[in-house]
C-alpha positions as CSV (number, residue, x, y, z in Angstrom):
1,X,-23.8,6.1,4.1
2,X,-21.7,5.2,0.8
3,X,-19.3,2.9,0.2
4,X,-16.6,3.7,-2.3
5,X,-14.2,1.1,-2.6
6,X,-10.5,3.1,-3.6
7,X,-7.5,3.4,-2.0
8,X,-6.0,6.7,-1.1
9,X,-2.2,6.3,-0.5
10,X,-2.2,10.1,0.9
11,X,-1.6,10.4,5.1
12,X,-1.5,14.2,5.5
13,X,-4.4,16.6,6.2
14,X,-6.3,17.8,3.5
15,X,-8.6,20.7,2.9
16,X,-11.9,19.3,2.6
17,X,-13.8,22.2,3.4
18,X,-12.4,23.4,0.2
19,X,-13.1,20.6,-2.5
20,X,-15.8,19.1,-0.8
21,X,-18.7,20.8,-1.5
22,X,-22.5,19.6,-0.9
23,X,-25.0,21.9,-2.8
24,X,-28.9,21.5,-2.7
25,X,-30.5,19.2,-5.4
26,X,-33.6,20.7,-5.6
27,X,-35.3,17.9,-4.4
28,X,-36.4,16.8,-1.1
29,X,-36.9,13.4,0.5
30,X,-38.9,13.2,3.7
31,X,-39.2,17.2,4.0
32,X,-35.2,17.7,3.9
33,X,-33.8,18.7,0.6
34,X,-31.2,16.5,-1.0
35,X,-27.9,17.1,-1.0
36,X,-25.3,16.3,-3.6
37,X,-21.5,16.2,-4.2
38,X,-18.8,14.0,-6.0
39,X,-16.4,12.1,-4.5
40,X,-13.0,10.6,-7.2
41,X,-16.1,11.3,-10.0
42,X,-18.5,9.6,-8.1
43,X,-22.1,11.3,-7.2
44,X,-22.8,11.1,-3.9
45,X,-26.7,12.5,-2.5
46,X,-27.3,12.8,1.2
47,X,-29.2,15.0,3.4
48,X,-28.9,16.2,6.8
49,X,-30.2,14.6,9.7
50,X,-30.7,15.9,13.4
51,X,-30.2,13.5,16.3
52,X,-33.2,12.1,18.4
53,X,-32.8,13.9,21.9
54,X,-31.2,11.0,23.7
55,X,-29.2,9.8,20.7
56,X,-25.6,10.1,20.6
57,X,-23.9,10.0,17.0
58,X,-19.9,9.1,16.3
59,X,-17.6,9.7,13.9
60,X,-15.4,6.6,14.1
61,X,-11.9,6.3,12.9
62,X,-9.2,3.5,12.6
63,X,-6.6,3.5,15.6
64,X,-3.0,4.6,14.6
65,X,-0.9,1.9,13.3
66,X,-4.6,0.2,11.7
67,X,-5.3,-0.2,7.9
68,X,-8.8,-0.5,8.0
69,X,-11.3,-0.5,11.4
70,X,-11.8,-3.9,12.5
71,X,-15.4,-4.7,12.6
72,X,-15.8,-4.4,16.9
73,X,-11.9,-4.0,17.4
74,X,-10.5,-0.5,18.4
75,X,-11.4,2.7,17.0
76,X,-11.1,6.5,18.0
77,X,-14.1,8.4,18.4
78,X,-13.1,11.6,15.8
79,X,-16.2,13.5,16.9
80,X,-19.3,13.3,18.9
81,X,-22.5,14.7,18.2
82,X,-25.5,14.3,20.7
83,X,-29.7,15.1,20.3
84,X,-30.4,17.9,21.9
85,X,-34.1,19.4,22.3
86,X,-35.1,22.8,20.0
87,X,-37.8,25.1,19.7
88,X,-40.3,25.4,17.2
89,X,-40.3,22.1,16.0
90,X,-39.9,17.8,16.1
């Protein structure tokens, strides 16, 4: 997770798919290969993770009319994603 303290006045769509790009590194961390992009200049490195079976992961988002999500107050789950088993591997 990154933090990137700006302020984007903007409160339409956008097209990430199309600026936001992740490419491969070349290097790995813990068998996954690193992933980078930039973000308003800044470098941001990642990698991707699979959920434990069991785990449930959410994308949270701040309710409508909200500036900011309040630390337990309420927020709208934007997408879900749970562990699921898979062959061939932990």
């Amino acid at each position: 997770m990154h933090l990137l303290p700006c302020s984007i006045t903007h409160t339409g769509s956008a097209n990430v798919s199309a600026y936001f790009k992740p490419t491969d590194s070349g290097h790995a961390m813990e068998d996954r290969p690193v992933l980078e992009a930039t973000f308003r200049g800044r470098q941001l490195r990642g990698a991707e993770l699979k959920l434990p079976v069991g785990y449930t992961g959410f994308l949270l988002e701040a309710a409508a009319g909200e500036t900011q999500a309040p630390a337990l107050g309420p927020c709208l789950a934007a997408s879900c994603h749970t562990g699921a088993h898979t062959s061939g591997g932990a």
